[in-house]
N, C-alpha and C positions, 0 to 999 in steps of 0.2 A: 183215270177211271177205267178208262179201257185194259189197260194192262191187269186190273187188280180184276177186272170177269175174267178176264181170259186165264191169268193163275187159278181163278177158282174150279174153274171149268173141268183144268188141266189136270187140279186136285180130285174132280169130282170121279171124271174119268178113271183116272190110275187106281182111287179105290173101288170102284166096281168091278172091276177088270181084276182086280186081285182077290176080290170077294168069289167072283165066279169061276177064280181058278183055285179056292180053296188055302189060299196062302194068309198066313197073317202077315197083316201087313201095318207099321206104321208110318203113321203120316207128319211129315213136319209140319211145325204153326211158326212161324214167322217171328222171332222176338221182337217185344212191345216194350215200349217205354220205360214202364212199370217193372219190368224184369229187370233195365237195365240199373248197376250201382250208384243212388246217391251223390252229388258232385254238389262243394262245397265251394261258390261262388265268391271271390271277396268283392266288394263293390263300395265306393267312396260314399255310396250312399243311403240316409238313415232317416227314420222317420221319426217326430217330433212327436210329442203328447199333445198339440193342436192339431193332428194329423198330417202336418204339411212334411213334405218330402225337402232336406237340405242337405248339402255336399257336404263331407266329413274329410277336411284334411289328414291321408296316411302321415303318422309318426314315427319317426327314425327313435328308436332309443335311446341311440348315440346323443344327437342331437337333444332330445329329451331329459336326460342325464345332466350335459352342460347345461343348460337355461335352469333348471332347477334347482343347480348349485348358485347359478347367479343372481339367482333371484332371493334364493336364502342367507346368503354372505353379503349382499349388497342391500336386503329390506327385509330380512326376517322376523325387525320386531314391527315394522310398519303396516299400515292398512293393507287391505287388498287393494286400492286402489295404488298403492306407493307400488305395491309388486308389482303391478301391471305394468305401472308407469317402467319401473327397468327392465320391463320381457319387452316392452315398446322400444325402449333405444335400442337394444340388440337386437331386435328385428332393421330398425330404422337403419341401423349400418349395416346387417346384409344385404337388404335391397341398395346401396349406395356402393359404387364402383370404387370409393375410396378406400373401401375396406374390404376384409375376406367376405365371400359368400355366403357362407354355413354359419350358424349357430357357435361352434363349437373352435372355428377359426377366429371370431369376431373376439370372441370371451377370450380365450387364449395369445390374442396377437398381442408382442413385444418381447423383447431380446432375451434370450435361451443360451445357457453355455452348451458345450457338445454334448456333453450328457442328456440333453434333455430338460433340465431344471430351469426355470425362469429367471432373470438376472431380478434382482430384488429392487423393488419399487421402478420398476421399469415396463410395466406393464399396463393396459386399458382399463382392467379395473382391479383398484387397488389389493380384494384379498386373494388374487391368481399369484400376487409375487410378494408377497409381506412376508414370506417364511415360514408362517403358521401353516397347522396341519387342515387337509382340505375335506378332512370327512365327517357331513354331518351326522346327529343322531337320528336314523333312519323309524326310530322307533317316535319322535316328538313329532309333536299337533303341527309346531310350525315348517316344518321338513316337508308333510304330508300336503298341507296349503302353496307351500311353493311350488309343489308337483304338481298338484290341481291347478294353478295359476300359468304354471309351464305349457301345459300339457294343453287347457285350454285357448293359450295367446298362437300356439303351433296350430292346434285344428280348427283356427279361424281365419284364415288369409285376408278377411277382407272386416276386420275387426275395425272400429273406429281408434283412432291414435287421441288417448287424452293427454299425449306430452304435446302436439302440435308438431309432428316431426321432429321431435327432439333425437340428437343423435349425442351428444354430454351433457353430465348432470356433476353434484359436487353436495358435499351436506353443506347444510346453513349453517353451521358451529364452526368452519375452517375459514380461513381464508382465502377472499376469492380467486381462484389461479387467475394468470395471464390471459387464456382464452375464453375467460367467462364474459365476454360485453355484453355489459347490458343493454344494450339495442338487440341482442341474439335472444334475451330471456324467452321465453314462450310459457312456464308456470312453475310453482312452489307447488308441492304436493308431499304431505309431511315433513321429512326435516332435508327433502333433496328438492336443491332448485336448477330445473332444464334447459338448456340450451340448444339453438336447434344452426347449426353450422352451415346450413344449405340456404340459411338466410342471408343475402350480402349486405351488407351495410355501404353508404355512396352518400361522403358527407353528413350532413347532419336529417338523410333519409332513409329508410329502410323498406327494401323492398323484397317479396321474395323470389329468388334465382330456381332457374330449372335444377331437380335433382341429378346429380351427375352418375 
């Protein structure tokens, strides 16, 4: 406070003194706030139509990309709730040390010739290595719901899991592989049923083990 009298002062003076010696004279004013340019904040966070203030997980595109392929090749014609259910295991195995980190490593991991190309039926989820072409029709309802479904299971970190931890699933119409035990089950939810691997089985008891 003191400093901003004593500039004033300082200002007051200089212009009298130039008044009384007949000079124009002008005086600088201090830029203010309001002069200065606009700055465009990003911030994780967004407000609700209950007014309430909640954190908005940032989206990688990347990332976004992959899970919206997965979601539409692996439950395209299923519920919303079936989609969720596969954004949920792909999540459920990046957070688990057994598998890649990312989104996009999870969906992708199994064996690659040099080129690049995936070795065929050798892969986590079966339409990354079937041979078939991988792109869908960007312009269809259910292309757009998978992104919606994608996009919503990313900017929810602390979304609730209705597989129960599921980290593999299998349709009901196939036969059930080797690692589907059913002591592992955890739900059916349309024509895929879940398997949650981080559940140990010990005799004819099952209990569930720390996530690794």
């Amino acid at each position: 406070m003191e400093k901003f009298i004593t500039l004033t002062l300082a200002c007051i003076l200089y212009f009298s003194t130039s008044l009384n010696s007949g000079q124009t004279t002008q005086i600088w004013i201090p830029p203010t706030i309001a002069d200065k340019q606009p700055t465009t904040i990003m911030s994780p966070l967004q407000m609700t139509t209950d007014g309430k203030t909640t954190v908005v997980q940032m989206v990688n595109s990347e990332e976004l990309e992959c899970m919206s392929k997965n979601i539409y090749f692996e439950a395209a014609v299923e519920s919303t709730a079936g989609k969720l259910a596969v954004a949920q295991v792909t999540m459920n195995r990046v957070r688990s040390q057994q598998y890649p980190n990312t989104v996009c490593k999870v969906i992708t991991q199994g064996r690659h010739y040099k080129n690049g190309f995936p070795v065929r039926d050798r892969c986590q989820f079966s339409w990354y290595c079937d041979g078939k072409l991988d792109e869908p029709p960007t312009s269809g309802a259910m292309w757009r719901e998978s992104q919606e479904v994608a996009r919503y299971v990313l900017e929810t970190p602390d979304l609730m899991d209705i597989t129960d931890g599921a980290t593999h699933y299998h349709a009901d119409y196939i036969s059930s592989p080797k690692w589907a035990h059913p002591r592992r089950k955890t739900v059916e939810i349309d024509t895929h049923i879940f398997f949650n691997h981080a559940r140990k089985i010990v005799k004819n008891k099952v209990y569930r083990g720390k996530k690794t």
